[in-house]
Backbone bond lengths (Angstrom), bond angles and torsions (degrees), N, CA, C in turn:
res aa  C-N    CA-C-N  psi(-1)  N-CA   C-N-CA  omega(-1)  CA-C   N-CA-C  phi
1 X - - - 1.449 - - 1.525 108.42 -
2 X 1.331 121.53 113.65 1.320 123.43 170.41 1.675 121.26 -45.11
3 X 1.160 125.52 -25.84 1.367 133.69 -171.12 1.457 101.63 -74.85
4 X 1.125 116.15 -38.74 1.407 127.30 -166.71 1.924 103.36 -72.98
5 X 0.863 89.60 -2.85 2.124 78.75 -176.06 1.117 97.31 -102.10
6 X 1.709 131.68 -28.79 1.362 129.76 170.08 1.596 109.45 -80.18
7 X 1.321 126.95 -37.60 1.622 109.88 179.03 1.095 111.35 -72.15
8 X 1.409 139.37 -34.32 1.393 132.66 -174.45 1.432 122.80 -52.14
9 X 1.469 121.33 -33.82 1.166 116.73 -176.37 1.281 115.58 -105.38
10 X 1.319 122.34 -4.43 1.590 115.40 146.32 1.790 116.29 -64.75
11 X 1.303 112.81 -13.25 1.210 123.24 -172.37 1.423 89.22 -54.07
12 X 1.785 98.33 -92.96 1.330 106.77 -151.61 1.693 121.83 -58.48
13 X 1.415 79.21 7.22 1.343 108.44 140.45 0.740 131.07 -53.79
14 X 1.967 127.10 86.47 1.712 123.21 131.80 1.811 95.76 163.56
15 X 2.569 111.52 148.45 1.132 130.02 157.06 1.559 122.29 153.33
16 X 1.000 162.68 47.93 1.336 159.52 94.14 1.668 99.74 -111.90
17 X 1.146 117.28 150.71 1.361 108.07 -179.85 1.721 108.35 -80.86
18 X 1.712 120.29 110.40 1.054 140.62 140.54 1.599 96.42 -95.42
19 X 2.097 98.23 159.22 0.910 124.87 179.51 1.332 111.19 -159.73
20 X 1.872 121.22 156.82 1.132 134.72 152.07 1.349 104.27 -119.44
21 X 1.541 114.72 175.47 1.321 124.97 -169.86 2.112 99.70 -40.59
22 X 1.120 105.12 -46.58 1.573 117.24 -158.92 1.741 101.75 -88.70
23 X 1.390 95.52 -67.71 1.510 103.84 -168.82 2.008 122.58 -92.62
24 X 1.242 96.47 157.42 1.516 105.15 -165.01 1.504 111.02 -147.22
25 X 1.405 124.63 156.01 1.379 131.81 -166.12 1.413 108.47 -149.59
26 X 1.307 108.89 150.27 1.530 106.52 168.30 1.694 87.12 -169.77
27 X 1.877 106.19 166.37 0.667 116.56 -177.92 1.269 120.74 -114.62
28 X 1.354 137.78 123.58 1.462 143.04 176.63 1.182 128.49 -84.66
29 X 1.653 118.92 0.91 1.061 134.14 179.37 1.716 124.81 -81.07
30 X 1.312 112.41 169.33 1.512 110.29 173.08 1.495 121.98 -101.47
31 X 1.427 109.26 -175.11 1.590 109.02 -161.18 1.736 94.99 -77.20
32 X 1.609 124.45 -23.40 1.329 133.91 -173.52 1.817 120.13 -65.85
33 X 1.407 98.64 -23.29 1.008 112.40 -168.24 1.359 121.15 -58.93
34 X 1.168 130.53 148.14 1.956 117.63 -170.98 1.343 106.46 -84.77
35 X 1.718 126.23 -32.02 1.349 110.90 -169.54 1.584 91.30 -110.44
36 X 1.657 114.63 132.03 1.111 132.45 151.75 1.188 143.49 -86.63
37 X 1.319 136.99 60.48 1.512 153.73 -167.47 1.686 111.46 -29.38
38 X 0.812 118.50 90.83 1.619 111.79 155.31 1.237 162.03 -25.34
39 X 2.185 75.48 -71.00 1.419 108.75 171.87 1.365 115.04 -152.68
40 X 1.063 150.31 149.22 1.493 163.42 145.69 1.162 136.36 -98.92
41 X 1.274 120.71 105.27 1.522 105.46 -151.88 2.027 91.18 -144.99
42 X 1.361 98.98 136.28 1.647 136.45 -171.75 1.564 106.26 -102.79
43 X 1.568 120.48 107.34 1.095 127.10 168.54 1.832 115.03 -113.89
44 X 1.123 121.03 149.37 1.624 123.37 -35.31 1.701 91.32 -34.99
45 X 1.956 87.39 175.84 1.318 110.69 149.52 1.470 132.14 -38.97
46 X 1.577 97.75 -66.83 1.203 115.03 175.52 2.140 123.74 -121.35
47 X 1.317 84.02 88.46 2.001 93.92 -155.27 1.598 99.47 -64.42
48 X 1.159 122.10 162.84 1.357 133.44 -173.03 1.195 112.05 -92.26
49 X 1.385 133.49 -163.79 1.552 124.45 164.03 1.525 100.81 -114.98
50 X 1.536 109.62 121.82 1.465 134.44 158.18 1.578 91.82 109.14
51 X 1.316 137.21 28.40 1.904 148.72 174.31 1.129 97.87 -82.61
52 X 1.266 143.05 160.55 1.176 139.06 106.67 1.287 131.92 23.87
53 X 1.306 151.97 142.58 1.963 113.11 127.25 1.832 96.49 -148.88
54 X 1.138 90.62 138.52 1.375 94.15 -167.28 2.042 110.75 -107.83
55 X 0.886 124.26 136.43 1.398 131.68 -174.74 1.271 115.35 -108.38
56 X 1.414 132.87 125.93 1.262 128.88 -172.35 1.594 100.24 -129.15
57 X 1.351 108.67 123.46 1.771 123.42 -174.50 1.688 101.01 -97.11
58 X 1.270 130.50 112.52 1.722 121.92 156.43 0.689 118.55 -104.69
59 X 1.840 146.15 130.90 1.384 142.27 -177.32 1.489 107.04 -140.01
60 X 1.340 102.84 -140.70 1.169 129.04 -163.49 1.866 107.58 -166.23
61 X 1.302 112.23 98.41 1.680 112.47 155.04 1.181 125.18 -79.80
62 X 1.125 110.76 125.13 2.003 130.42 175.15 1.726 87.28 -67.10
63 X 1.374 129.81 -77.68 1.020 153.83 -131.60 1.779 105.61 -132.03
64 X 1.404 114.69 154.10 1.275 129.25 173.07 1.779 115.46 -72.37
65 X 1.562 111.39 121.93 1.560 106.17 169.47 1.457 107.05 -82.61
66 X 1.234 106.57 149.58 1.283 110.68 178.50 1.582 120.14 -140.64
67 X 1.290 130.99 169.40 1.488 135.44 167.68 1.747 99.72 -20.76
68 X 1.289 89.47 149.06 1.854 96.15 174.78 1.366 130.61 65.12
69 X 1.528 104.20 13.37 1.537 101.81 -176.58 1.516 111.54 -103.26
70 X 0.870 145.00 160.63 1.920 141.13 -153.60 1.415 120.00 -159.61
71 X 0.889 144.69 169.53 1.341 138.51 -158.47 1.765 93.84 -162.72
72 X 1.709 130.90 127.42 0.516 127.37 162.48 1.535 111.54 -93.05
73 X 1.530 123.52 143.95 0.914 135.11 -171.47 1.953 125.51 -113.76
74 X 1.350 124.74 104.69 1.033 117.34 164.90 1.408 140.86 -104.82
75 X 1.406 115.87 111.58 2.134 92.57 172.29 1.088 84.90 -104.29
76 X 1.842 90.77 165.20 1.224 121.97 158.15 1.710 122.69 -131.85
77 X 1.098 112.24 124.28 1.691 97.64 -179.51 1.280 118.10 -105.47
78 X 1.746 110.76 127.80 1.809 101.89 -168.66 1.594 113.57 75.17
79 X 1.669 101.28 17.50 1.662 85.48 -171.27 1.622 137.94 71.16
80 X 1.884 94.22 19.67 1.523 115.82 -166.66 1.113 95.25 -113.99
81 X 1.384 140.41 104.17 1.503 116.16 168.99 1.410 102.53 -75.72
82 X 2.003 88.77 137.12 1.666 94.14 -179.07 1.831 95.03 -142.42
83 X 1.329 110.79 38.65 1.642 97.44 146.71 2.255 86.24 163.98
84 X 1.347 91.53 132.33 0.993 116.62 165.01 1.585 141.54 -141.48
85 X 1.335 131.30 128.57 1.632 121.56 -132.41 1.675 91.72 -159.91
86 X 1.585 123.40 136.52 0.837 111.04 154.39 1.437 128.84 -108.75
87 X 1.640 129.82 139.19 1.524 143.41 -135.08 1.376 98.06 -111.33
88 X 1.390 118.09 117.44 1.697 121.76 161.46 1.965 95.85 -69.08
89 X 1.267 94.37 121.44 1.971 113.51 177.62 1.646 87.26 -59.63
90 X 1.154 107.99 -60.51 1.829 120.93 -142.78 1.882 94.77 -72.51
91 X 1.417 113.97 -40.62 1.758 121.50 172.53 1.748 99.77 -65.67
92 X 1.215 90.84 -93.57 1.477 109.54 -142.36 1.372 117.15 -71.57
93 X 1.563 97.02 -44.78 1.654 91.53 163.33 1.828 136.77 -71.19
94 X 1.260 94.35 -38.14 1.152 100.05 170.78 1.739 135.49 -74.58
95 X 1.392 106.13 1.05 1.637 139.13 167.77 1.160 102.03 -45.03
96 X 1.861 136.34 115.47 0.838 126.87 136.40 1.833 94.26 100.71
97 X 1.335 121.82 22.54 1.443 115.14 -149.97 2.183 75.22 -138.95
98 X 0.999 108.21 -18.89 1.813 97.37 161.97 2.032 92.53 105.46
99 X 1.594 102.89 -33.26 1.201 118.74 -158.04 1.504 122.61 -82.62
100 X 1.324 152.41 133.87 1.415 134.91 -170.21 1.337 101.61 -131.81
101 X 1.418 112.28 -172.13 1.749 123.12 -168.70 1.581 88.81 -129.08
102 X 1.293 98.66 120.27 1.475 113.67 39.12 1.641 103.67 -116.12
103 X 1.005 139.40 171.18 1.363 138.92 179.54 1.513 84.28 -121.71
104 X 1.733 105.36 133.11 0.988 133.39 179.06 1.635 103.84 -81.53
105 X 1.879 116.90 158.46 1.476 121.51 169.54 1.667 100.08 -64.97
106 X 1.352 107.23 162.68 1.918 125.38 -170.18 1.511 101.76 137.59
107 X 1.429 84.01 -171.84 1.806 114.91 171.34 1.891 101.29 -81.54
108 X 1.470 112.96 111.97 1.247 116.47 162.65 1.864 119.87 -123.36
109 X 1.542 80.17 127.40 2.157 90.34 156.04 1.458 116.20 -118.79
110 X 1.431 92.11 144.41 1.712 93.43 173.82 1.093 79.99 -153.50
111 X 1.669 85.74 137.63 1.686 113.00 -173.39 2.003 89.34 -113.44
112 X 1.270 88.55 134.78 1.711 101.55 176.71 0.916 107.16 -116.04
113 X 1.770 137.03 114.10 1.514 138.17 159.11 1.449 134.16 -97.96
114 X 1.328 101.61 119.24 2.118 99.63 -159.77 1.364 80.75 -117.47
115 X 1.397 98.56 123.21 1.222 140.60 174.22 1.271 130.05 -62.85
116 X 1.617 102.63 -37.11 1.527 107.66 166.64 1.339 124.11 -88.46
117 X 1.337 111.19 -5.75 1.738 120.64 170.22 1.296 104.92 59.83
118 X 1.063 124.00 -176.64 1.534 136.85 -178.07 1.941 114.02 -61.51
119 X 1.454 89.01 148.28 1.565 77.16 166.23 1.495 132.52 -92.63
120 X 1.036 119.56 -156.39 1.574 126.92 164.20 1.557 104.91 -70.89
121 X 1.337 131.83 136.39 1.838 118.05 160.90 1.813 85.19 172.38
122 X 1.413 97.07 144.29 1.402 114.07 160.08 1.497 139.51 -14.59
123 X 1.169 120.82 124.93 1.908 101.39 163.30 1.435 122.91 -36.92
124 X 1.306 118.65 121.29 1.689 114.18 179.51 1.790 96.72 -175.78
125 X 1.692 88.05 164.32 1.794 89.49 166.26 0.997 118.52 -107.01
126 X 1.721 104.70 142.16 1.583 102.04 -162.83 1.857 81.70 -128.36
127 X 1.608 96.20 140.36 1.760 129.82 -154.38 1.402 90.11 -130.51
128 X 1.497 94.64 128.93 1.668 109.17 -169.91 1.897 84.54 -125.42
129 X 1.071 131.15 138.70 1.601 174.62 107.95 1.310 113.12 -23.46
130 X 1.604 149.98 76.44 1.555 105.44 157.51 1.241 93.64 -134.44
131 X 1.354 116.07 144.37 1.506 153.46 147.91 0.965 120.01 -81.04
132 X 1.639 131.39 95.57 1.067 128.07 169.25 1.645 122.75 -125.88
133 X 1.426 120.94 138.77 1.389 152.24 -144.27 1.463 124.22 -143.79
134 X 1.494 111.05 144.99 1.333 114.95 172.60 1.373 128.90 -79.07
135 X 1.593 132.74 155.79 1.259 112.98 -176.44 2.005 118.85 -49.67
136 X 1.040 101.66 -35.16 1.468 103.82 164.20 1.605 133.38 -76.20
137 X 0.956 109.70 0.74 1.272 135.51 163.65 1.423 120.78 107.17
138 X 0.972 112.64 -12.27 1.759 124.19 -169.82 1.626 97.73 -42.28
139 X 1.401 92.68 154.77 1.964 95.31 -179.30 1.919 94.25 -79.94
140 X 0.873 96.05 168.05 1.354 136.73 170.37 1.455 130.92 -87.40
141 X 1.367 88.07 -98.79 1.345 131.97 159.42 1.251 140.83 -168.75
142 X 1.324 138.78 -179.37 1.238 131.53 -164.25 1.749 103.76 -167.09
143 X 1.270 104.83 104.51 1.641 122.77 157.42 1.219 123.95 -121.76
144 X 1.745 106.23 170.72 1.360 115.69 -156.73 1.708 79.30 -136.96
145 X 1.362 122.90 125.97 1.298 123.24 164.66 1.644 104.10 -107.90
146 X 1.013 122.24 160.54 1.602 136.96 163.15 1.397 115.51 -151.93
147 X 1.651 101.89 139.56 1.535 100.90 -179.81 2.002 91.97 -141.39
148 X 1.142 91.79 127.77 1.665 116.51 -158.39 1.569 92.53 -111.66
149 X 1.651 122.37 152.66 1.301 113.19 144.07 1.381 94.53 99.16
150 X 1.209 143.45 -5.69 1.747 148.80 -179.18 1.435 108.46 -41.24
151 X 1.016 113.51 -17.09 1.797 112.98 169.46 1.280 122.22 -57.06
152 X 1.235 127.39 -10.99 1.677 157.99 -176.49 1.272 92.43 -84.63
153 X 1.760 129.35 -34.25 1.379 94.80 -156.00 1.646 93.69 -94.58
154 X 1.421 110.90 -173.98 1.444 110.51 -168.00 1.643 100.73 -105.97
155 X 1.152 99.18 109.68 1.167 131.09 174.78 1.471 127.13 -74.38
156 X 1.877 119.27 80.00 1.495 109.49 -169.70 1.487 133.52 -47.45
């Protein structure tokens, strides 16, 4: 599904409030949680439709990720939810990211690059959801990404 290469990385998307002109993060998670987010950071700032855009996650692991852990994923645009999916961490996200599972506790970045970049669609804010968890359920983590201001991007 084409939609899916652009929601995913607003996913792991979101937690302390950083910002660029467009994009923003915060974290919804608790102090229990194994992955501790840092930073979140959206390259470009402001990506075009059909660019690149690359996502870079920095944290902190309490604990080792391993096989079976998933992240449910929500956007919503305008406060519409219009696609929700839940993400194997150890498959899909971590594809193409150099990185494998189990990922040991430390200082971790993983930079994620989706290739198909954003699509074509209106000025609006688009609100990224993710919950992410171990196969046994333990939290993860939990961010809230937003990227506001899409009128910037170039719109064919």
């Amino acid at each position: 599904m084409k939609f899916s290469k652009f929601a995913f990385p607003i996913f792991l998307a979101s937690t302390l409030a950083t910002s660029t002109s467009d994009f923003e993060w915060k974290s919804c998670g608790l102090d229990s949680d194994i992955f501790h987010p840092l930073e979140v950071e959206m390259s470009p700032d402001s990506p075009k439709s059909g660019e690149p855009v690359n996502i870079n996650f920095k944290g902190t692991l309490s604990k080792p990720i391993e096989d079976g852990s998933s992240a449910l994923v929500t956007v919503h645009m305008n406060f519409i939810k219009i696609y929700q999916k839940e993400v194997d961490i150890c498959g899909d996200f971590l594809d193409g990211t150099g990185i494998s599972c189990p990922i040991p506790p430390g200082d971790l970045s993983i930079t994620k690059t989706y290739m198909r970049g954003f699509p074509d669609f209106p000025p609006m804010i688009i609100t990224t959801h993710v919950k992410a968890y171990t196969a046994d359920e333990a939290d993860i983590a939990c961010l809230v990404l937003m990227l506001d201001k899409p009128a910037r991007f170039d719109l064919k």
